[in-house]
GUROPA-55699 format. One record per residue (C-alpha): x, y, z; residue in one letter. Coordinates in steps of 0.001 Angstrom, whole numbers, padded with zeros to 6 digits, always signed. Layout:
N
XYZA...
END
This chain:
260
+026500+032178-020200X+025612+029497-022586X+027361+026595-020584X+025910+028157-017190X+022657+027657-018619X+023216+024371-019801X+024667+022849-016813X+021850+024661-014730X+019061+022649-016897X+021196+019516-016674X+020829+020131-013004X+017307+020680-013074X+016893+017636-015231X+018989+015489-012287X+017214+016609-009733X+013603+015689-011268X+015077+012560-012556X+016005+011446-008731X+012580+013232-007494X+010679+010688-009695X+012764+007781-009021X+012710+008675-005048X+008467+008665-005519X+008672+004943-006996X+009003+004155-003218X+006687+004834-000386X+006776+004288+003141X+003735+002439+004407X+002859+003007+008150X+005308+004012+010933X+008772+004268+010787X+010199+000619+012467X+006638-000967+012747X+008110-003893+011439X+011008-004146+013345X+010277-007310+015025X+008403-009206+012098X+009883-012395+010731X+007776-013510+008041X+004802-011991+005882X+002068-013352+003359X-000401-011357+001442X-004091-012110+001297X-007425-010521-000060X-005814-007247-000047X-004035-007369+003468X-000642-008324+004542X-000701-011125+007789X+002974-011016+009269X+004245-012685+012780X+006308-011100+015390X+009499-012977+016662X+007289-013019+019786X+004531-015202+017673X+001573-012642+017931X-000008-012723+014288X-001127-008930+012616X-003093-007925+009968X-002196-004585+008013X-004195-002945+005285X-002443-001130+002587X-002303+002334+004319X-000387+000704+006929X-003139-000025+009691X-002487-002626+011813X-004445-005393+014421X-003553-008188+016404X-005450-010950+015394X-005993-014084+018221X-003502-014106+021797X-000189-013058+021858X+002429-015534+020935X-000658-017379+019785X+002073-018713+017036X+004837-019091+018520X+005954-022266+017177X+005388-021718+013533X+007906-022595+010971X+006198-021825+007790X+003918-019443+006730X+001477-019596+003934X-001672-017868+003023X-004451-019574+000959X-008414-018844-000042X-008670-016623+002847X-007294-018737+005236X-003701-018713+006726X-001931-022139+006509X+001086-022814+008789X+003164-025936+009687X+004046-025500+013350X+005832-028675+015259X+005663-030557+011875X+001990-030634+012044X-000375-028559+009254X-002868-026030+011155X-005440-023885+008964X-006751-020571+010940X-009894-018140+009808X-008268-014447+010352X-011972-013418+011343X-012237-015577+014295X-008449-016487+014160X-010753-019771+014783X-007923-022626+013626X-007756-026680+013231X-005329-029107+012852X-005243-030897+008988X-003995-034062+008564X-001825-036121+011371X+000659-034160+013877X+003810-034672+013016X+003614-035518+008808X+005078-032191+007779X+007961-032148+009868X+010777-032585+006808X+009071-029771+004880X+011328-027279+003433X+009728-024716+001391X+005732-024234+000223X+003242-022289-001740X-000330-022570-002516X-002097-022300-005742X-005518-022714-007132X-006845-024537-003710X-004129-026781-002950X-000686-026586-001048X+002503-027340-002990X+005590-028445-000533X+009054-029616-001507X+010702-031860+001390X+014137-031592+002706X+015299-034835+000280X+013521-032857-002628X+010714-034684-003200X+007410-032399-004488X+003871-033013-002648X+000783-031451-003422X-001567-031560-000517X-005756-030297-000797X-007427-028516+002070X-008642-031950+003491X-005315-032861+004000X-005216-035594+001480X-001896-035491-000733X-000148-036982-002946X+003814-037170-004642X+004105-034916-007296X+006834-036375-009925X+009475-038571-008845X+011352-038443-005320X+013912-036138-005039X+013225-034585-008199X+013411-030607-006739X+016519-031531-004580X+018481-028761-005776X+015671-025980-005691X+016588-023215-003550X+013279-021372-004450X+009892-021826-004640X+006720-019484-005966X+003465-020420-007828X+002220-018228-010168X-000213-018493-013112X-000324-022387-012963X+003507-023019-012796X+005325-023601-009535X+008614-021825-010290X+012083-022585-008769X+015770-021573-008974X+017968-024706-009388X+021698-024310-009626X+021015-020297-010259X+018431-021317-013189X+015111-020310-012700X+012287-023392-013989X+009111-023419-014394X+006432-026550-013725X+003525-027075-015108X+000747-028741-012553X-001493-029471-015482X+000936-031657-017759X+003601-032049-014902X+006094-031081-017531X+009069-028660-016448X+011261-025785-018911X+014096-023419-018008X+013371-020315-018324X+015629-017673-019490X+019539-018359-019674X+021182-020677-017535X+023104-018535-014471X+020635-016435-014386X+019711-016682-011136X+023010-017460-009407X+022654-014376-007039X+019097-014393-006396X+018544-014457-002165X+014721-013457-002485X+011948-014441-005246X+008020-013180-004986X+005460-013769-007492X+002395-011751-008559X+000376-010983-011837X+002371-012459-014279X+005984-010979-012486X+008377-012220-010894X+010074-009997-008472X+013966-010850-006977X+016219-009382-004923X+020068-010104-005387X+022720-010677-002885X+023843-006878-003527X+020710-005590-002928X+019432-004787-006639X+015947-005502-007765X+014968-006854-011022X+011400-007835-012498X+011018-011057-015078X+008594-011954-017303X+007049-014979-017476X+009485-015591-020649X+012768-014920-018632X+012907-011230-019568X+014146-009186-017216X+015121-005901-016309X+016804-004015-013121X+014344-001735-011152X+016017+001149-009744X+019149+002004-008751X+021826-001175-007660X+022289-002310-004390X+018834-000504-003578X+017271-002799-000922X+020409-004241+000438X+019155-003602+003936X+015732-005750+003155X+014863-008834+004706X+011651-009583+003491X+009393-009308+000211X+006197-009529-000316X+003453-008975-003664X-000263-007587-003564X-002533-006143-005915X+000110-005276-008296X+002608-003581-005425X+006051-004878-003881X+006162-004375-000597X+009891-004581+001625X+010518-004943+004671X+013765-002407+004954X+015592-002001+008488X+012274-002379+010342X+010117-000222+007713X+007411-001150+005699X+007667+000039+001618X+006004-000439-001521X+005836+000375-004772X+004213+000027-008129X+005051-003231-010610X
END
């Protein structure tokens, strides 16, 4: 009687354990709504995401969507950031800004002088972009910029985020951390660390990743981390995204979220 009671309790405790862990998650919108995205930014409490097609939506947090501008209006973008309400793409090598309100948009700087960009981010007003021979540029909303460091210095990041002042990258499975102030770069956390990372986001003092088997950690800004959830979790998810504190995925055409 005794041990039918216990394992009954240990049951009960299983069950609520999983219950809880299974509410850390939460389906935002329609099942497969996002079937067809290829890349997301977050921005002033929305998420603005384009269709393989090139049609550009905006979706609130409760999963409401609109098309914003024509369909296949962007067709030809190649990278996708979002800055001081604004969304800032390089499409044909050339920088474009575009007003989501009007989906108004204008060309910055000359066509054609973004066409080796790799990887960017913006932070605090300005656009940081790392060039396919690793050289670092930081570029302001006139389109003036200018060579951050020395050429070819980031050659070996496969990563790039900004957060909190720092533009942070994985090198050789390290994760670094620069400092646009002083210009001055640390590692952070033990060498290796990062060797399996596919997928890094950034957001209030976090960094979120996503290994090649699927598991999800969190890291300080110290290089203290911990796994969230079970491993191998979002092995089916092919995009992530931060806002307001949330991780959203992009899981087998879903949208998710949940709590940092």
């Amino acid at each position: 009687m005794k041990k039918s009671t216990i394992t009954t309790l240990l049951l009960l405790i299983l069950s609520a354990f999983q219950f809880v862990s299974a509410q850390r998650w939460q389906q935002v919108g329609n099942a497969g709504d996002w079937e067809n995205t290829i890349d997301v930014v977050a921005m002033n409490g929305s998420l603005y995401s384009i269709e393989k097609d090139g049609t550009l939506f905006q979706t609130d947090k409760q999963g409401n969507y609109r098309q914003l501008g024509a369909k296949g209006e962007f067709n030809n973008v190649d990278i996708l950031v979002a800055m001081d309400g604004e969304i800032w793409t390089v499409e044909d090598g050339s920088l474009y800004r575009t007003n989501p309100n009007t989906v108004s948009w204008k060309q910055v700087g000359p066509t054609g002088e973004w066409k080796n960009t790799e990887a960017m981010v913006s932070m605090g007003g300005k656009l940081y972009s790392i060039e396919t021979n690793g050289t670092l540029y930081e570029t302001s909303k006139s389109g003036a910029w200018q060579q951050i460091g020395a050429r070819g210095e980031f050659g070996d990041a496969t990563m790039l985020e900004a957060m909190g002042g720092y533009l942070w990258t994985v090198e050789n499975g390290t994760l670094y951390r620069t400092s646009m102030r002083t210009l001055r770069w640390e590692q952070v956390g033990k060498k290796g660390d990062w060797e399996n990372t596919v997928a890094m986001v950034g957001d209030n003092g976090i960094l979120w990743s996503v290994e090649a088997d699927g598991t999800l950690f969190k890291t300080d800004t110290n290089g203290n981390y911990e796994q969230v959830g079970e491993r191998g979790l979002l092995k089916e998810v092919s995009m992530i995204v931060a806002l307001d504190g949330y991780l959203y995925v992009v899981e087998n055409g879903t949208l998710y979220r949940t709590r940092g």
